[in-house]
C-alpha positions in Angstrom: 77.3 74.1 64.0 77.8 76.5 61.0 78.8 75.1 57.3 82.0 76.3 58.0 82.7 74.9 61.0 81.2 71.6 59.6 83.5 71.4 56.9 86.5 72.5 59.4 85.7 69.8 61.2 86.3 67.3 58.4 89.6 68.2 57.5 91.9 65.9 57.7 95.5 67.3 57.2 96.8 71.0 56.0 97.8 70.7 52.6 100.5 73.4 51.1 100.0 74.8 47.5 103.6 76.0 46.8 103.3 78.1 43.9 102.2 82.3 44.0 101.4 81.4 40.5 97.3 80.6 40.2 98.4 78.5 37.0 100.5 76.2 38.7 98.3 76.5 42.0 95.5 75.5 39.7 97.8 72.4 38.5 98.5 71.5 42.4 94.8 71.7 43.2 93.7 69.2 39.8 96.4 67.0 41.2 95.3 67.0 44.3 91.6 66.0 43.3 93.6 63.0 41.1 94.9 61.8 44.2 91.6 61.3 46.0 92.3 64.5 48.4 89.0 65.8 50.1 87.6 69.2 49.1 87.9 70.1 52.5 91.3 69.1 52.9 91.7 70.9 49.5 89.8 73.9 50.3 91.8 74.9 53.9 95.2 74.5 52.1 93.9 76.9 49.2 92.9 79.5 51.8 95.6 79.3 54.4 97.9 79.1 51.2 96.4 83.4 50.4 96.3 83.9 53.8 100.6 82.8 54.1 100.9 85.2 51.4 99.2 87.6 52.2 101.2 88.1 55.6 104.8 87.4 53.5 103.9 90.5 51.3 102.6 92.4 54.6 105.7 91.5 56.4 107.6 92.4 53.2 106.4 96.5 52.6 106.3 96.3 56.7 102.6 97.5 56.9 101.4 99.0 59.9 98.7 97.6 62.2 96.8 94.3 61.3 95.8 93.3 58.0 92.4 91.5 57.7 90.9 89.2 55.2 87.4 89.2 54.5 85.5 86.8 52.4 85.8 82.9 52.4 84.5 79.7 50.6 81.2 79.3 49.5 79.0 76.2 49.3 77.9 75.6 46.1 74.8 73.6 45.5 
């Protein structure tokens, strides 16, 4: 099993970041932590959070063809 799918597997519920802001996303995120969230429960809401807005501004300028992200999470020691 890869990291990734390792730390898939622990996540315990989507969370939504609401704000295209990365101030206020950054606010979510330290609240978040206060509450006792998990990083990986953290982690796939920050990502599926670009990824949902991504598609809205892709949707928006009606771009042709698929768009692909590249790239993910890291683990840090």
């Amino acid at each position: 099993m890869t990291w990734q799918n390792q730390k898939q597997s622990r996540c315990r519920g989507l969370l939504s970041l609401g704000d295209e802001c990365t101030v206020f996303a950054e606010s979510e995120v330290i609240s978040m932590i206060g509450e006792g969230r998990s990083r990986e429960d953290i982690a796939a809401g920050v990502v599926n959070s670009v990824a949902e807005k991504v598609a809205q501004l892709a949707r928006r300028k009606q771009l042709p063809g698929t768009v692909l992200l590249t790239g993910g999470l890291r683990e840090w020691p």
